[in-house]
C-alpha positions in Angstrom: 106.7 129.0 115.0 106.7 133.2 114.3 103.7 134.3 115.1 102.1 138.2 114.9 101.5 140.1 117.9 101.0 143.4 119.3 104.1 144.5 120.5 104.8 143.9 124.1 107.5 145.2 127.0 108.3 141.3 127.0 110.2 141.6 124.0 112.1 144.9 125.0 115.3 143.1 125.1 115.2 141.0 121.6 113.7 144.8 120.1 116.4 146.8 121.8 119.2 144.0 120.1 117.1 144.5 116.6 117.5 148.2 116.4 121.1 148.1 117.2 121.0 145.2 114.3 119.2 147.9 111.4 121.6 150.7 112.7 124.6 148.3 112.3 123.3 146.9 108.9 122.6 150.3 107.6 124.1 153.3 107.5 121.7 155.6 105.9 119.1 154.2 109.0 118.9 157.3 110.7 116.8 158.6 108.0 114.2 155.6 108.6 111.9 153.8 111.3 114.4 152.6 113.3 116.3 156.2 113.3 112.8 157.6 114.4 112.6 155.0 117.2 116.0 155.7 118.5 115.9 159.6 118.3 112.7 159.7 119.6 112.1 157.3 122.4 115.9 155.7 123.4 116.8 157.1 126.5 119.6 155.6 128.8 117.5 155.1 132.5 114.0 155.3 131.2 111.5 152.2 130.2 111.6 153.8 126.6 109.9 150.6 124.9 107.1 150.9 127.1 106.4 154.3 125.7 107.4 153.8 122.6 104.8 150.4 122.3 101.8 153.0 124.1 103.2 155.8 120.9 102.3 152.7 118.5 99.1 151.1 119.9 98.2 155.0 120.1 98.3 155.3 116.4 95.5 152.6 115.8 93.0 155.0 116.8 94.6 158.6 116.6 97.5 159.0 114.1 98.5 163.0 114.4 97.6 165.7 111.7 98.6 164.9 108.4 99.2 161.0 109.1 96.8 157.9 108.8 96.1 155.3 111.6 98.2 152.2 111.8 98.4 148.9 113.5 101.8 147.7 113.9 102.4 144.1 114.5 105.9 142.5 115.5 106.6 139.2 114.1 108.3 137.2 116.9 108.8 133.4 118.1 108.7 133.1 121.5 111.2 135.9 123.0 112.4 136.8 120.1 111.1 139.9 118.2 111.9 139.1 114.7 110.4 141.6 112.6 107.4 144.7 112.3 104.8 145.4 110.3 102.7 148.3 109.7 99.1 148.4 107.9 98.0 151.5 107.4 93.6 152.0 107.8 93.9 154.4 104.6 95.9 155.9 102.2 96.6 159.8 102.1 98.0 161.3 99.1 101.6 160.4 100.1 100.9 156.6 100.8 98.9 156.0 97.9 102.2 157.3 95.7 105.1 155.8 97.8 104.3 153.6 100.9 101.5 151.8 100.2 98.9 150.2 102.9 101.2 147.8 104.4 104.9 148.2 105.5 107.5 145.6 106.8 111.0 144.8 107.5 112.6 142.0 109.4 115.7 142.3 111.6 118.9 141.5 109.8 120.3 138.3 111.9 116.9 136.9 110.5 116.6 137.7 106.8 116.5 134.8 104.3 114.4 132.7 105.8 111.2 133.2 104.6 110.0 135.7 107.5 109.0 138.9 105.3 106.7 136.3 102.8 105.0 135.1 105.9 104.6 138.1 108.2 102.9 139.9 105.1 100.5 136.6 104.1 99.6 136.5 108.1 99.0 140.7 108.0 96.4 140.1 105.3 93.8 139.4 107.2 94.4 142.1 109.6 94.0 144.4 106.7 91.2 142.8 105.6 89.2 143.2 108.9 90.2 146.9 108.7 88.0 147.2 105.1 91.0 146.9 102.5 89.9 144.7 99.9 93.3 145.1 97.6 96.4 146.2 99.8 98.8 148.6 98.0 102.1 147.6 98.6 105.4 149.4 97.5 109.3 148.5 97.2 111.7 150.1 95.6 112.5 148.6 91.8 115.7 147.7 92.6 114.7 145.6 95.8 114.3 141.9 94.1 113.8 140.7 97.6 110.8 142.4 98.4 109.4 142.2 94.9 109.2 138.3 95.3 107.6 138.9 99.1 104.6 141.0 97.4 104.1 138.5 93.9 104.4 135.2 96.6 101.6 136.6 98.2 99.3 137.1 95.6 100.6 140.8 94.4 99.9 142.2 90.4 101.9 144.9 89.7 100.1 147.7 88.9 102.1 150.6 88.0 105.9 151.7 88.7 106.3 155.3 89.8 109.6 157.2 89.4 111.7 154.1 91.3 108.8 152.6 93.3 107.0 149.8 92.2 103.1 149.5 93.0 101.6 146.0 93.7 97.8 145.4 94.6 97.4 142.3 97.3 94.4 140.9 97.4 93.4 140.6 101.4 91.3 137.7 101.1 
C-alpha cells in the first residue's frame, strides 16, 4: 500500500525512471519541478539524488531569500517512488495568488489510479502539524483532474484568479 515518506537514496532508481517519465510526458517540463531537478542536480558520475534529497530536507528549515519552507514527501510503495508532494509552512505573496500551501504530482506510468486523491488526504495532517488550519490549494481551471483531487478531499472553492482556481482544505 503507498505510503508518504521522506524522500530517500533507496528510491534513486524508481525517482531517476520518474523524471525521465514527466520529461517524456511533457514537453513544456523544463519550465517546471522536474526541469529544475534535472538542470540543477543531474550529473552523469555523481550521487546527484543524494544531494538533491539533502537540497529538499534543507528547505524544511531554511528555504533561501524570497522562498517559504517546505516539506516534500514522496508517495511510494515499497521501491517504487510514485509521486511528490510539497506543503509549503506559509504563504508569501506569490503562493497565496498561484501555488497554494500544498503541491503535488504523480509520475505518469501511475496516474488514474487514485494516487494524487490519496497522497493529498495523507499530507493533511502533515500540514496540520505545521499550524495550517485551511490548506490553499490551486490547479489550473482547465485541469478537471486535479479539481476533483482538491473537492474529494474536502476542498470549497473559494475564488478563481485569472486561470487558477483557489480551494480551501480543511487539515483536520
Amino acid at each position: 500500500m503507498p505510503e508518504l515518506i521522506d524522500p530517500t537514496p533507496r528510491l534513486a532508481a524508481s525517482f531517476t525512471e520518474a523524471l525521465h517519465e514527466f520529461t517524456a510526458a511533457d514537453p513544456e517540463v523544463a519550465h517546471s519541478w522536474t526541469g529544475m531537478v534535472i538542470d540543477r542536480f543531474q550529473r552523469p558520475g555523481t550521487d546527484w539524488v543524494a544531494e538533491y534529497i539533502a537540497a529538499e530536507l534543507g528547505w524544511r528549515t531554511a528555504a533561501p531569500d524570497g522562498f517559504v519552507p517546505v516539506t516534500t514527501l514522496w508517495w511510494a510503495e515499497g521501491d517504487t517512488y510514485l509521486g511528490r508532494i510539497s506543503i509549503r509552512h506559509r504563504l508569501n505573496e506569490h503562493l497565496a495568488r498561484i501555488g497554494g500551501h500544498i503541491g503535488y504530482d504523480v509520475r505518469p506510468s501511475a496516474r488514474r489510479r487514485g494516487h494524487s486523491t490519496a497522497m493529498l488526504a495523507a499530507a493533511l495532517p502533515h500540514a496540520a502539524a505545521l499550524g495550517i488550519d485551511r490548506a490553499l490549494v490551486t490547479c489550473d481551471a482547465s485541469n478537471t483532474a486535479s479539481r476533483k483531487v482538491i473537492e474529494r478531499n474536502g476542498g470549497v472553492l473559494e475564488d478563481q484568479r485569472g486561470t487558477t482556481l483557489r480551494y480551501l482544505v480543511p487539515t483536520a
